[in-house]
C-alpha positions in Angstrom: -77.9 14.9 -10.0 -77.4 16.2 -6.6 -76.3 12.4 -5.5 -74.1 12.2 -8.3 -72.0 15.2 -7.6 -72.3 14.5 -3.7 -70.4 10.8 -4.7 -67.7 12.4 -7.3 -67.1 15.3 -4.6 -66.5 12.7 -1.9 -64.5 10.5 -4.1 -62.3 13.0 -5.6 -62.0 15.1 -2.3 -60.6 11.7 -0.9 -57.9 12.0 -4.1 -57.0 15.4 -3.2 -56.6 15.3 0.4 -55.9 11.3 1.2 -52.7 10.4 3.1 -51.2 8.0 0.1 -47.6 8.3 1.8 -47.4 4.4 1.7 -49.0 4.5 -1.5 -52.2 5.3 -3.9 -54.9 3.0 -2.2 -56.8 2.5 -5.3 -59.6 0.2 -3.6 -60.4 3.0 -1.0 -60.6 5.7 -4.0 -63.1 3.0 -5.9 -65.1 1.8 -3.1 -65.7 5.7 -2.2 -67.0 5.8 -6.0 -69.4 3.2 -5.5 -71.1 3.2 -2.1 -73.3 6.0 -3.4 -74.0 4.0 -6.3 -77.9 3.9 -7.2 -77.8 0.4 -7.7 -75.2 -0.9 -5.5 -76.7 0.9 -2.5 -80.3 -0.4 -2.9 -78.6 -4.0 -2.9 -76.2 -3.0 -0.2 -79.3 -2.4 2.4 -81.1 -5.7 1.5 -77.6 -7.7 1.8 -77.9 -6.3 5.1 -81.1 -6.8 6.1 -81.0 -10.9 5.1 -77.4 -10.7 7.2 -79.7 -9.6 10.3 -82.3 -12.0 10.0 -79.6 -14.8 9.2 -77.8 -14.2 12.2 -81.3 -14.6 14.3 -81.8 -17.2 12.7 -78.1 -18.8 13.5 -78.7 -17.9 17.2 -82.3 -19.0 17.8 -81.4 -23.3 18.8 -79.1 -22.0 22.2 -81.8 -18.9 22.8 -84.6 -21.7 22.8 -82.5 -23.3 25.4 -82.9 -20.0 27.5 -86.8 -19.9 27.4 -87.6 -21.1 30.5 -85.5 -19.2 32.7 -86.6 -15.9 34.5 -85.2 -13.6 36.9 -84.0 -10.0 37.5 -80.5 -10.3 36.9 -80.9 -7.8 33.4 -82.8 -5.5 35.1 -86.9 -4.7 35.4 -86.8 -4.7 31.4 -85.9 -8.2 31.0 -87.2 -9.5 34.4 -89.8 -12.6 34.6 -90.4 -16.3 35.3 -89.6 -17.5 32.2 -92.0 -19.1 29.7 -93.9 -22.1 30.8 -96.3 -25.1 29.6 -98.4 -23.9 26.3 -96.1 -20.9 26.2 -93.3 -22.5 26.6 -94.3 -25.2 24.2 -95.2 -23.0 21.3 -91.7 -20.7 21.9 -89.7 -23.9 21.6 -91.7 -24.8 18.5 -91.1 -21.9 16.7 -87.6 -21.3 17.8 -86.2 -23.8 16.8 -87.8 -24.1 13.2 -86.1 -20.8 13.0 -82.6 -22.7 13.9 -83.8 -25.6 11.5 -84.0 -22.6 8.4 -81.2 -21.1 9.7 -79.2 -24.5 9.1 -80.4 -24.7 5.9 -79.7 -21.2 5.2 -75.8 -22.2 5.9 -75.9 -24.9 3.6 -77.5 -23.2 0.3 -74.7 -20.0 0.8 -72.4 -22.8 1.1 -73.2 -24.7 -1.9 -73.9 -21.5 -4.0 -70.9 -19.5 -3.0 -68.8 -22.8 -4.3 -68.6 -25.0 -1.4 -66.1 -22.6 0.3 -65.2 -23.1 3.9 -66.4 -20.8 7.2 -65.0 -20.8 10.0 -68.3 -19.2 11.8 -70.8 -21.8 10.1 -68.8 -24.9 11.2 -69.5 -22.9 14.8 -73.1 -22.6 14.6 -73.7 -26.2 13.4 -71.7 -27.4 16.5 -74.0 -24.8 18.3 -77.0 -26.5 16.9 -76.2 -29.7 17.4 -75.4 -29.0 21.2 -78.3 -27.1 21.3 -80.7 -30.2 20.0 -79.0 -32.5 22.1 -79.4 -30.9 25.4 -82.7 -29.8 24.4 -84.0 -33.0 24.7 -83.6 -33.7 28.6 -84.0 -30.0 29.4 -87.5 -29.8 27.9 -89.0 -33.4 28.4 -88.7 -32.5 32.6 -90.9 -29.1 32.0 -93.7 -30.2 29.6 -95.9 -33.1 29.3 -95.0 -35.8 27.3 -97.3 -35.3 24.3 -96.7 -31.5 24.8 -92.9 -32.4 24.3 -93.5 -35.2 21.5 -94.8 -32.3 19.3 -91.2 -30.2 19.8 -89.1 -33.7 18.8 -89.5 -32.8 14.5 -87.8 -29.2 15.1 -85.1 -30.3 17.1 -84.3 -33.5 15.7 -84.3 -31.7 12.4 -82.3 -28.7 13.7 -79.8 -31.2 15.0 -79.5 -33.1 12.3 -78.9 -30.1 9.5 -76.6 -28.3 12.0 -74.5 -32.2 11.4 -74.2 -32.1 7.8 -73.4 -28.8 8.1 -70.8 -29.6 9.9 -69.5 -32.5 8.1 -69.8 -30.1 4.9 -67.9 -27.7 5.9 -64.9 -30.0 7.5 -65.3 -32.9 4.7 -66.7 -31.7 1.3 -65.3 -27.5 1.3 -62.9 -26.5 -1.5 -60.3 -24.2 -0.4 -60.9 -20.7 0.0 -61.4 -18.2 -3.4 -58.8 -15.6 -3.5 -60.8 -11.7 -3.1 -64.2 -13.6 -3.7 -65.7 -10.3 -2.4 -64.2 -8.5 -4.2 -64.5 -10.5 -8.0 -68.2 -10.9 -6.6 -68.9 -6.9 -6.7 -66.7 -6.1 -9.5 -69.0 -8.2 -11.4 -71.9 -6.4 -10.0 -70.4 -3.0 -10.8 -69.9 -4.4 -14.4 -73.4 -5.0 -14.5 -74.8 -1.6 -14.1 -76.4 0.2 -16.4 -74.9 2.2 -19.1 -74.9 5.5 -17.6 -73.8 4.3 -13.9 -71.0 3.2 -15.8 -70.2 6.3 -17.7 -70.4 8.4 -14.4 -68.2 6.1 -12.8 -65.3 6.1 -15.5 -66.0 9.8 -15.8 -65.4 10.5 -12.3 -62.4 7.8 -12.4 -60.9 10.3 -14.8 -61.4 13.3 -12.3 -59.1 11.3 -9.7 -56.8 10.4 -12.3 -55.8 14.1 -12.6 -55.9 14.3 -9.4 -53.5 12.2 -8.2 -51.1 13.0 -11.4 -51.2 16.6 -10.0 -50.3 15.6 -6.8 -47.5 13.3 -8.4 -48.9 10.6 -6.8 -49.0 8.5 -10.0 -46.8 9.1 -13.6 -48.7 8.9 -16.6 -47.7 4.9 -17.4 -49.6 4.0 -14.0 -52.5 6.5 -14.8 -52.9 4.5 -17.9 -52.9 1.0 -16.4 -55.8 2.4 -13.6 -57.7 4.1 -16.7 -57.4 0.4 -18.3 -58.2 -1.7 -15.2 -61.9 -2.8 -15.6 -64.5 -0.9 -13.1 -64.7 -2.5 -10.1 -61.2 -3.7 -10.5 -59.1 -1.0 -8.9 -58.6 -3.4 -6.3 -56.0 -5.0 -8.1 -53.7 -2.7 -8.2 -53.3 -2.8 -4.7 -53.2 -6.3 -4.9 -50.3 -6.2 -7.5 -48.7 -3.1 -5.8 -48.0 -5.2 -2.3 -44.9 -6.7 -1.5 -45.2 -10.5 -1.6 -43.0 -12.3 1.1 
């Protein structure tokens, strides 16, 4: 109850006291309705946490690269020779099969979220790529030859995922979807259980009267944000802006 009232107080505290001189920011108001959301904010933190490990992930092929060095240029924290032979061999290893996942990480968001383009995962194939190539004359002067024949399956296979990511993203993407964020969680919101829901239109109501109070918003525009769909404030703001 207590979260409840904590998420309606900060939403329509935002409605009384907001700065809407250039307008009612509708997605601002909304978003403040839902970031305390039960649901939403369980699913908010494990978004995050697979975003953490994804980006370690995207990193580890040039970090492999790095292995071998020492030095005290980073201080007595991160000073040291570097890691060498069976060390060295097992880092590399594991590195980069934690590029090679990462890779195919890229290319099942890619395919699920509709083949649309990024920017950052056409960098991180290249990155991989590099990353495999130079690998192989880098490592084959430090370790034995069968110690380095046993590294050739993760970076040939890191190397070779970070290239069809590549030529995914350049060759086979669809252009980019229009607030694909924002349909994504508006669908999401529409999916919450029946009282989550309630609350939501309930306290949707509350900033309503707000903002009518303030004259920020005449009855006709009230009732076209009381009809919008939750999760679709957004699009008022959308319609609202001045297209060039």
């Amino acid at each position: 109850m207590s979260e409840s009232a904590e998420r309606t107080s900060d939403a329509v505290r935002h409605a009384q006291e907001g700065d809407f001189s250039k307008g009612v920011d509708y997605g601002i108001l909304e978003w403040r309705q839902l970031r305390l959301t039960p649901s939403l904010r369980g699913g908010a933190r494990g978004k995050l946490a697979l975003g953490a490990l994804k980006a370690i992930a995207m990193v580890a092929p040039p970090a492999a690269l790095l292995l071998p060095l020492g030095g005290d240029d980073f201080g007595s924290m991160m000073s040291g020779d570097g890691f060498v032979g069976d060390q060295l061999q097992t880092m590399v290893l594991v590195t980069f099969w934690i590029g090679a996942i990462g890779q195919a990480w890229v290319l099942v968001d890619w395919w699920r979220r509709g083949r649309e383009r990024s920017g950052a995962a056409v960098a991180m194939g290249v990155l991989a790529v590099l990353s495999a190539v130079l690998a192989v004359p880098w490592f084959s002067g430090m370790l034995p030859p069968t110690s380095f024949a046993s590294l050739m399956a993760p970076i040939v296979v890191t190397g070779l995922l970070g290239l069809v990511v590549v030529i995914a993203q350049l060759a086979a993407s669809r252009p980019t979807v229009r607030d694909r964020k924002e349909i994504a969680l508006a669908k999401r919101v529409q999916a919450l259980p029946s009282d989550e829901q309630q609350a939501l239109r309930d306290e949707r109501e509350s900033i309503l009267q707000v903002l009518q109070e303030r004259q920020l918003v005449d009855a006709v525009g009230a009732e076209r944000a009381r009809a919008t769909p939750l999760g679709e404030w957004w699009t008022l703001d959308r319609d609202a802006a001045p297209h060039g």
